[in-house]
Residue, then its C-alpha position, 0 to 999 in steps of 0.5 A: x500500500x502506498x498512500x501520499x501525505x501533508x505531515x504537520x508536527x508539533x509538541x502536542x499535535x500531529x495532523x495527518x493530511x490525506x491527498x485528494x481531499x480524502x480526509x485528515x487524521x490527528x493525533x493530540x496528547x497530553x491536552x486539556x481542551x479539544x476543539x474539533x472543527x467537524x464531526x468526526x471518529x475518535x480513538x482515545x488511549x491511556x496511555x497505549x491502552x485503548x479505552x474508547x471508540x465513537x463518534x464526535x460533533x464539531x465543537x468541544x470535545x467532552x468524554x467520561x473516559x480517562x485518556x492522555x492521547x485522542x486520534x481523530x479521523x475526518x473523512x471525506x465526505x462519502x464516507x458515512x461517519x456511522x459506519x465508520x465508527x462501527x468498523x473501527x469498533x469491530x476491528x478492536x473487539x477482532x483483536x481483543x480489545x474490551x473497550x471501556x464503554x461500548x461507545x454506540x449501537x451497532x450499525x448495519x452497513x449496507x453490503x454495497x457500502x462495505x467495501x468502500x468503509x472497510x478500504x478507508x478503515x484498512x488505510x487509516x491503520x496503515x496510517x496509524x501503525x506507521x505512526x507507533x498507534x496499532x489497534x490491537x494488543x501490543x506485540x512486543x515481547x513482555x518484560x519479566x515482570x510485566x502484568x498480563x494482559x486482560x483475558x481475551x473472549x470468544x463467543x461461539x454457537x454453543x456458549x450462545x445456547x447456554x444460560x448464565x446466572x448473576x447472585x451477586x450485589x443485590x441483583x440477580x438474573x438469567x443472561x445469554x450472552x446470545x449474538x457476538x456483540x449482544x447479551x440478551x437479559x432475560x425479564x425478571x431481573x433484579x436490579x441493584x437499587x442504589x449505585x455505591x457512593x465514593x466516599x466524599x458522597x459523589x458518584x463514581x465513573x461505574x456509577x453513572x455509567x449504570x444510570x445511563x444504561x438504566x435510563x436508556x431501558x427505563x420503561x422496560x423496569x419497575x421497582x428494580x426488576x426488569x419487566x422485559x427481555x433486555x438486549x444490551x451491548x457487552x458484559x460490561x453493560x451487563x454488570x453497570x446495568x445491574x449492580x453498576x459494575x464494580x467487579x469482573x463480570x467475566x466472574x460473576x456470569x456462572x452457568x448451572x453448575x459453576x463454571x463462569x463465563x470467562x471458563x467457558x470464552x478465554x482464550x489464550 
């Protein structure tokens, strides 16, 4: 692959300009106000740990997540920002990556509009790579005393036929973890009534997150109990709607003779 760019460097920010009007990609670190001047997607990493993928509008850029560098790609006015946004997201989770909030819906994208989002997607990463920024687990031999990296899962027919149950913080449901990018909770869950308080008395990060999710599934739950079956995006959703998180819900997720989820999806 051979791609022509415009490079403008400085202390905090690296603009990445496409030739032919097909885009600009920047990568800013370290900086406490971001400005940016059209919608676009964004990568945000701790550090070289990626934490969130999403779209953005144009103005100040605010989002919850912890992060010292931000990647964001403009791109040409025929590729739809939507669909961009969901490749990216789908090649992390490919590579292993549990983001910290599954930043949107996913979205269909149509099959005669596939080819042209994914060949953008694959010149972005080559773009990236060649600046030190990969979308997947770093490579490099670990150090000695390095800690291991998070367990990767893997979602098979045969997990997806299997019922999983939670017992743990004031709540307890049925759960399948039924398509690869779906939980499907089952009605008649109980729900954990108060999120945990930090101890100045405000609401942590988990906290909120689970009233978010709560509020977007509000008329499906009564009294702390679910009244419907509820699909949500990941097991972190899971754990934030039901008991705001706070603990590995890979190991909460047990089926009917004690074997969690995490036995039954890592791999190595």
């Amino acid at each position: 692959m051979e791609i022509q760019l415009n490079v403008l460097i400085t202390e905090t920010k690296t603009s990445i300009e496409l030739s032919n009007n097909q885009g600009i990609i920047t990568i800013i670190e370290n900086s406490d106000k971001i400005v940016l001047d059209q919608p676009a997607i964004y990568i945000l990493f701790k550090d070289d740990t990626i934490t969130s993928i999403g779209k953005s509008e144009a103005g100040t850029f605010q989002n919850e997540v912890d992060y010292n560098t931000i990647i964001t790609i403009a791109p040409s006015w025929d590729i739809e920002l939507d669909y961009l946004a969901q490749q990216f997201i789908l090649e992390a989770k490919d590579n292993g990556i549990q983001l910290t909030i599954p930043s949107q819906l996913e979205t269909k994208i149509p099959t005669s509009y596939q080819k042209t989002v994914s060949t953008y997607k694959d010149e972005v990463l080559f773009i990236l790579k060649r600046f030190g920024y990969l979308l997947k687990h770093n490579e490099e031999p670990k150090k000695a005393n390095a800690k291991p990296a998070k367990a990767r899962h893997k979602w098979t027919k045969e997990v997806s036929q299997i019922d999983f149950f939670v017992d743990t913080r004031e709540s307890k449901a049925t759960v399948l973890w039924h398509k690869r990018n779906e939980m499907l909770l089952k009605s008649g869950a109980t729900m954990m009534a108060n999120p945990p308080l930090n101890k100045d008395g405000s609401l942590g990060f988990s906290a909120k997150m689970g009233q978010r999710i709560r509020e977007d599934h509000k008329d499906k739950v009564k009294n702390n109990v679910t009244t419907e079956d509820i699909i949500l995006k990941s097991v972190n959703e899971v754990g934030l709607f039901l008991y705001f998180g706070g603990t590995n819900s890979w190991l909460e997720l047990v089926d009917a003779s004690g074997k969690t989820l995490n036995e039954w999806t890592a791999v190595e």
